[in-house]
C-alpha positions as a printed Julia matrix, in Angstrom:
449×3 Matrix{Float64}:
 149.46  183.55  137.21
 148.59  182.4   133.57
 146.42  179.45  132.89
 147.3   176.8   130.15
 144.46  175.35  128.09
 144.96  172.02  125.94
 142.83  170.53  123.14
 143.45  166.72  123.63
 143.78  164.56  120.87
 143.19  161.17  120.83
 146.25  159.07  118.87
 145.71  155.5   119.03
 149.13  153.42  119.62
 149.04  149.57  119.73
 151.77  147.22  121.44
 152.73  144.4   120.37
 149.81  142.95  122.86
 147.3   144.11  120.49
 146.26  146.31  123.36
 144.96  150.09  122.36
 147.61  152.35  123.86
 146.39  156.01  123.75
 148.53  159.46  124.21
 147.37  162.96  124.71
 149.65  166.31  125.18
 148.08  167.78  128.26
 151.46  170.39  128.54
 152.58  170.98  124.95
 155.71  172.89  123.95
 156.85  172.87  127.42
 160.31  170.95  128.98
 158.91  169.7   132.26
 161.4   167.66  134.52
 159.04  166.29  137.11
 155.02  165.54  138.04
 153.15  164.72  140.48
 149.94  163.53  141.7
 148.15  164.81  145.08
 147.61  161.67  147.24
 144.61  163.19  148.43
 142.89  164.3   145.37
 143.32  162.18  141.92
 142.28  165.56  139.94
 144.67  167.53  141.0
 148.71  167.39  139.81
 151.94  169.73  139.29
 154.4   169.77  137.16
 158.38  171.41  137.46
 159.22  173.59  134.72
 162.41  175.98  134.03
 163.06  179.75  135.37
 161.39  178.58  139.13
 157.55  177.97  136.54
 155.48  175.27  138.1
 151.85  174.02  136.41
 149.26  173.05  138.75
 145.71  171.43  137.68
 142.91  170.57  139.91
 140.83  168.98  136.9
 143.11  166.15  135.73
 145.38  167.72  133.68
 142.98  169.42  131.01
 143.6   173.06  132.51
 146.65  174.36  133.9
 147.46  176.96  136.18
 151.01  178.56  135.18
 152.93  179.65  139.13
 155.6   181.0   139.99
 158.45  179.24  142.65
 159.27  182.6   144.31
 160.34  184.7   141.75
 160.47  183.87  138.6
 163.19  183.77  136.1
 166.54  182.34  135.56
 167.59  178.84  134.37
 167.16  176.5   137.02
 165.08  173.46  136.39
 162.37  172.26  138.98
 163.43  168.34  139.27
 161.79  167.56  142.17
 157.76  168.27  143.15
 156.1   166.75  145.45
 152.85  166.87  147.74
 152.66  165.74  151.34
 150.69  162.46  151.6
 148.06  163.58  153.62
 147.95  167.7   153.55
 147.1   168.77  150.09
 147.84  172.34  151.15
 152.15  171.18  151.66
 153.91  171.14  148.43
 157.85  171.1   148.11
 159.8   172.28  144.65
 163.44  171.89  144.68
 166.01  171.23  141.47
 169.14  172.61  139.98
 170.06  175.89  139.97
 167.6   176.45  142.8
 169.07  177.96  146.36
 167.57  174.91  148.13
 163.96  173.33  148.74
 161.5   175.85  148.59
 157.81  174.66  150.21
 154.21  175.97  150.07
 151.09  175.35  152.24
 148.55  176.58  150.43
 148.48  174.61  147.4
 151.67  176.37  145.2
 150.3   179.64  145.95
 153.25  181.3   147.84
 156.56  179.73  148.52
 159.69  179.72  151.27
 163.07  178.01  151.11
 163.02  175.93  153.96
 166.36  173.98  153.23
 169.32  175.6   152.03
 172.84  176.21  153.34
 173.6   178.76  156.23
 177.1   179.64  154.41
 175.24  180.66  151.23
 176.67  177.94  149.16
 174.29  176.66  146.44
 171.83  173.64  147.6
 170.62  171.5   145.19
 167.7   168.85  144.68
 169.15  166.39  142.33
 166.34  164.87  140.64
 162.61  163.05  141.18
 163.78  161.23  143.7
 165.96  162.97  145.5
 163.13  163.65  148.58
 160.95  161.07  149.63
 158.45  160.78  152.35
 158.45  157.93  155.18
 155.43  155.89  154.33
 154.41  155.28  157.94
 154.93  158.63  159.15
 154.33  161.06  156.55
 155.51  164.24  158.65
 159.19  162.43  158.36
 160.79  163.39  155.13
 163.99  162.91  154.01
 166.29  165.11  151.34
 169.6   164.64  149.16
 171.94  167.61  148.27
 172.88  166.62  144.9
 176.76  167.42  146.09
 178.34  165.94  148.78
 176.9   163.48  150.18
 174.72  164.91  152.83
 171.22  163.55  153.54
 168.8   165.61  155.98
 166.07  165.03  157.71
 162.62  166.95  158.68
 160.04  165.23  160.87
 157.62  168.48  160.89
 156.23  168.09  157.6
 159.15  169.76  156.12
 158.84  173.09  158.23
 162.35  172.63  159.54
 165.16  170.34  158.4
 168.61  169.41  160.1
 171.51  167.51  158.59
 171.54  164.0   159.7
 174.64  162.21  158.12
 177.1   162.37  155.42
 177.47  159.29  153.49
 180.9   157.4   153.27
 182.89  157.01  150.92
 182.15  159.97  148.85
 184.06  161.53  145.85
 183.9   165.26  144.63
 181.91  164.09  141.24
 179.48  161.97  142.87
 176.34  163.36  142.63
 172.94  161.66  144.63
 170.11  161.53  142.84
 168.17  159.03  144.59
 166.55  158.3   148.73
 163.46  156.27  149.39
 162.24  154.56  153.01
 161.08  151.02  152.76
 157.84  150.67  153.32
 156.89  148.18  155.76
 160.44  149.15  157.84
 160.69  152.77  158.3
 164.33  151.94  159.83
 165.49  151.01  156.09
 166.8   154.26  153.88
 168.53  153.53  150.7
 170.47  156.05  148.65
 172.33  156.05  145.28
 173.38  158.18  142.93
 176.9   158.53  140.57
 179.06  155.27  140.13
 175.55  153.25  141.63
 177.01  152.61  144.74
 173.6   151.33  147.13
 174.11  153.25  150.46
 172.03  151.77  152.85
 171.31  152.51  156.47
 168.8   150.33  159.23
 168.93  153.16  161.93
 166.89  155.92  159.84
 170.09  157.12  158.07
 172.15  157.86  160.67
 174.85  155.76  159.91
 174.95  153.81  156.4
 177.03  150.91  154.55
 178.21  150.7   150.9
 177.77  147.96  148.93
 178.35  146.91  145.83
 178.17  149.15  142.91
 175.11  148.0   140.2
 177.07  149.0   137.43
 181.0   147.75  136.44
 182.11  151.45  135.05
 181.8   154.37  136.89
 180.05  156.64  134.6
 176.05  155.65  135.64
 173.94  157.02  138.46
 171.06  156.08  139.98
 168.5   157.37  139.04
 165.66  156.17  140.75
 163.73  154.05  143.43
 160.66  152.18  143.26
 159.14  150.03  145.88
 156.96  146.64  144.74
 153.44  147.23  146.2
 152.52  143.99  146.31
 155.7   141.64  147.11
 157.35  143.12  150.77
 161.09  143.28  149.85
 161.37  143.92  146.16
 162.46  147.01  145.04
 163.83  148.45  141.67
 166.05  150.92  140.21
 166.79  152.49  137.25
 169.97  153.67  135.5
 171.37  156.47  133.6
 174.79  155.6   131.78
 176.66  158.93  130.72
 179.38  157.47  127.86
 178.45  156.07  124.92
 181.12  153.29  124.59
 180.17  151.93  128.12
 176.88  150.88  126.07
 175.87  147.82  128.54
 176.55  150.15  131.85
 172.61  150.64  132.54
 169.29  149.42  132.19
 166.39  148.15  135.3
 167.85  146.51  138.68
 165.87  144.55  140.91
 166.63  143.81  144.89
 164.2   141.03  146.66
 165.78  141.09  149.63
 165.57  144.7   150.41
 168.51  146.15  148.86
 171.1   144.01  150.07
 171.52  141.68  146.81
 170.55  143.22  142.93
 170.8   142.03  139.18
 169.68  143.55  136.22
 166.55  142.06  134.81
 166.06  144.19  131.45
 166.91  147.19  128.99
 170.68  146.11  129.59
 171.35  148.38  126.52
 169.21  151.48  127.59
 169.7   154.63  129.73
 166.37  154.81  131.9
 165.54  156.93  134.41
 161.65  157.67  134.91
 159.96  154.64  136.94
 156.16  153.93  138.13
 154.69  151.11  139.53
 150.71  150.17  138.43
 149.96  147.61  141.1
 147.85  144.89  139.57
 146.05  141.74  139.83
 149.21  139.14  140.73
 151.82  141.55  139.1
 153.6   144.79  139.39
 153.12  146.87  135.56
 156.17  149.03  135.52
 156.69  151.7   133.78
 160.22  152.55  132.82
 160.9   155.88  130.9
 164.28  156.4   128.71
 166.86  159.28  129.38
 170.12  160.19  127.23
 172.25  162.7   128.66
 173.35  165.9   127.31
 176.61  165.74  127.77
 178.84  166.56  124.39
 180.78  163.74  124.24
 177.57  160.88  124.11
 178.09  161.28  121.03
 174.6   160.77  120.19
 174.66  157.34  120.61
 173.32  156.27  124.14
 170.31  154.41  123.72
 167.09  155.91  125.69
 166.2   159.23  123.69
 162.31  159.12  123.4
 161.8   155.45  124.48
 158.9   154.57  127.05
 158.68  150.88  128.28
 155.77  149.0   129.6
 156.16  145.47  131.16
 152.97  143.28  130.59
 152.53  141.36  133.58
 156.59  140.38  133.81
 158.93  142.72  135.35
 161.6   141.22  133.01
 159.46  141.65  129.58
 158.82  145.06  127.92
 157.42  146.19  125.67
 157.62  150.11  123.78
 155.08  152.83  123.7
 157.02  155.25  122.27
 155.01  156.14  119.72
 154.05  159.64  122.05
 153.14  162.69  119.78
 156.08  164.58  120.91
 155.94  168.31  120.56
 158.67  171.06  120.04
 159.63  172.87  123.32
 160.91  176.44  124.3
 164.34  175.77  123.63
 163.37  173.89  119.97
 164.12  170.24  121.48
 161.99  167.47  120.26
 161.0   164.52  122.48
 164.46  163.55  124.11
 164.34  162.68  127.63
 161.46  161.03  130.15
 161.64  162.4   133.55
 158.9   160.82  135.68
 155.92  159.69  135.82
 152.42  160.06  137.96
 149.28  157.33  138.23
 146.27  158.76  139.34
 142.94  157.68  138.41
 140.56  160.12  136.35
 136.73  159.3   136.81
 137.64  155.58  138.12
 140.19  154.61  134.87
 143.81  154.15  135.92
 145.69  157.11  134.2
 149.36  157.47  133.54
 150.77  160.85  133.25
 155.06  161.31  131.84
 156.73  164.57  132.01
 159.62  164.95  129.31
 161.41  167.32  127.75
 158.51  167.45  124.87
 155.76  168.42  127.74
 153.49  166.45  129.91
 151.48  163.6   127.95
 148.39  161.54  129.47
 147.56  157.98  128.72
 144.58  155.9   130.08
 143.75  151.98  129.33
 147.35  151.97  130.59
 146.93  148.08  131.86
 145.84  144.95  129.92
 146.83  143.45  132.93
 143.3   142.28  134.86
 143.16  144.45  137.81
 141.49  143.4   140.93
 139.4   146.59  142.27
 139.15  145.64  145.8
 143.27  145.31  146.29
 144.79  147.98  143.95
 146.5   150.23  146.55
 146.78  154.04  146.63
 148.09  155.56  149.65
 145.6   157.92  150.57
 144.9   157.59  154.39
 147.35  158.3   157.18
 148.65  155.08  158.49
 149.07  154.64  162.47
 150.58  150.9   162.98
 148.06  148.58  162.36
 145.39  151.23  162.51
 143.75  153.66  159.56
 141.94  157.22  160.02
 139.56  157.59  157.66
 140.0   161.14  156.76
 137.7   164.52  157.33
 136.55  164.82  153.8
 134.38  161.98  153.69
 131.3   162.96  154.86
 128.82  160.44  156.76
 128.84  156.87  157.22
 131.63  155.01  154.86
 131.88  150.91  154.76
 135.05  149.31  154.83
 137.25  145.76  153.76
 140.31  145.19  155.21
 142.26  142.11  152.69
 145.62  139.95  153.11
 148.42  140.74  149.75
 146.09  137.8   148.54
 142.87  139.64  148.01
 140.98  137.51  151.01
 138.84  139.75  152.95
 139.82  139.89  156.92
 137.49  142.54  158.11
 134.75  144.79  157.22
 132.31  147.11  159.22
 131.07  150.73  159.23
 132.82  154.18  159.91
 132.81  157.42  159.85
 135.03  160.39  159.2
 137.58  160.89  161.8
 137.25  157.59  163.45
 140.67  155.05  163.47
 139.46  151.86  162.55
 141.72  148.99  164.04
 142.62  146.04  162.53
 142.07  142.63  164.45
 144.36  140.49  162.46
 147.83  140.9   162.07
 149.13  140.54  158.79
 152.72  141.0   156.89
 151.11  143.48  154.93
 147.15  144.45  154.84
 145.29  146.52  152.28
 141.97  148.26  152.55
 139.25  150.09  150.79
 136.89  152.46  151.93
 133.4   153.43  149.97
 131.12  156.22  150.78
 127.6   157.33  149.07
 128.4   154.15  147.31
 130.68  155.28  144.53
 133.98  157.06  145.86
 136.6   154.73  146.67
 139.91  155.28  148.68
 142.43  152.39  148.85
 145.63  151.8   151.02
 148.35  149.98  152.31
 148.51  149.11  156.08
 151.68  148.54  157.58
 152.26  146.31  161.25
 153.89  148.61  163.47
């Protein structure tokens, strides 16, 4: 195990909004393909590398840990890691040109496949959002083999999996890049991936229906999924386009009706890929990272190398950051491609972390959007119905608000650690925030059951 130390330097970037934008290489010189943040802890994160190489910090991203994914070597590329949402000791690392999904509980120290193929055929995680967690029962996890079609299920906290369906209508290129659970119906799974067809099941992904494609040429996957914390329904997606004469065949989709209807509300001309969702006072700040693919005939062309998008306020108005200080990796590539992104917040200032193929870089100030404190959701606590356990590691007596999507408090008392609090008013969708020894704050959705 080798440990990575960075210098950060402070670059200041302005957008157009005259607001200070800053960027600092926390993983230089390194192609990372995906990042997380523990749920649990806002200091600690991982990041996918190549050859089965993971980073971990537990200090918010100034040092990091360099681990291994069983044994290390070859050239497969960690696209997927992930931590459970309420055991920081379960962490899952899957990717291409990995055997299947390989998990660890205790904290990326040792690792075992836990989903691969009985007949030894390869088993691949196709990208950062090709697992995804059910938000109301985070023991239920669901997984995409990137080939296909086949979607599987765990509800042990991904000890054991089992295949649960193949999707219809599936052709031998498509691969599936993309699963996610809405959150306030754990019923609803979505799924996309090559030619953007929206797969979408109501029994838990048993059985699913195809509708239409996002995209008019068959070249563009999904990439990813993103759920609006703040308006019930709305979800986006972003898209990866493959040839470069098909140069209006991506760009951001948005569904308010829970999948069933979409249109494209921006970057028509731009492969993305990378999406996170700030929630803020009144709006949703996305984040929306570029991503050109490597095949030989893009010619070099497709629009998304490098780029990083910001909406202020508007999910249909960006604006660039791109101005990152991009650094050489191993293999000599500059910049290129955005593969996710992680929020956390580092001593109380909302932090925005991108892995690319130019390393891991951290931004804070990342909002001149006016952020209400008491609202701005995290999900941190383990949600039963319309109940919340405030969890072991908050020692002594802990006050809490419970507020409507419109910031108007509901309900407040005392707790303690270990005890459910319930909440006496039913509500579409109800937020709280919890305080103890008067500074540490943990914030949440709540979900009727």
């Amino acid at each position: 195990m080798r440990t990575l130390t960075v210098i950060l330097v402070v670059l200041g970037v302005t957008g157009t909004d005259g607001f200070s934008q800053s960027w600092m290489p926390v993983i230089p010189n390194r192609a990372v393909y995906s990042i997380c943040v523990d749920p649990q802890d806002p200091l600690t994160l991982y990041a996918g590398n190549v050859a089965r190489t993971i980073f971990k910090s537990t200090d918010g991203g100034t040092v990091w840990e360099e681990r291994a994914v069983g044994t290390q070597g070859g050239s497969s590329l960690i696209e997927y890691i992930g931590v459970h949402p309420t055991k920081s000791n379960i962490v899952f690392a899957g990717g291409q040109g990995m055997s299947g999904l390989d998990r660890s509980t205790d904290g990326g120290a040792t690792w075992n496949t836990v989903l691969d193929t009985p007949d030894g055929f390869r088993f691949e995680i196709g990208g950062t959002g090709a697992v995804t967690f059910d938000p109301n029962h985070p023991d239920t996890m669901y997984a995409l083999r990137f080939t296909y079609g086949e979607v599987y299920r765990s509800t042990d906290a991904g000890a054991t999996w089992s295949k649960l369906s193949t999707l219809p209508d599936i052709e031998s290129t498509d691969n599936m890049r993309a699963i996610t659970v809405c959150p306030d119906s754990s019923n609803l799974v979505m799924v996309s991936g090559r030619r953007c067809n929206i797969y979408r099941s109501t029994d838990y992904g048993v059985t699913w229906t195809v509708g239409k494609a996002l995209t008019t040429y068959r070249d563009t996957d999904v990439g990813n999924f993103a759920w609006s914390p703040s308006t019930p329904g709305v979800v986006y997606a972003t898209t990866q386009m493959s040839l470069f004469y098909n140069t209006t065949n991506a760009g951001l989709f948005k569904s308010s009706d829970y999948g069933v209807t979409w249109s494209r509300i921006a970057l028509v001309d731009t492969s993305t890929y990378a999406i996170a969702i700030n929630p803020t006072k009144g709006a949703d700040e996305l984040f929306i990272g570029g991503c050109q693919p490597t095949y030989p005939f893009d010619n070099g062309t497709i629009r998304g190398d490098s780029m990083v998008f910001r909406s202020n306020g508007i999910d249909t108005l960006f604006e660039q950051f791109s101005d990152v200080p991009w650094t050489e990796n191993e293999s000599g590539i500059v910049g290129y491609n955005v593969y996710g992104f992680a929020i956390s917040r580092i001593n109380g200032i909302p932090t925005l972390f991108m892995a690319s193929n130019g390393g891991v870089f951290r931004s804070t100030y990342i909002t001149s959007v006016e952020v209400d404190e008491t609202i701005a959701p995290s999900p941190t606590l383990q949600i039963v119905g319309q109940t919340f356990t405030v969890p072991e590691w908050m020692k002594g007596a802990c006050q809490y608000i419970i507020v409507n999507a419109c910031g108007m408090e509901l309900q407040r008392g005392t707790c303690t650690s270990g005890q459910r609090v319930h909440v006496s008013q039913a509500q579409s969708v109800l937020q709280y925030v919890v305080v103890t020894n008067g500074t540490d704050v943990t914030r949440g959705i709540i979900f009727p059951g």
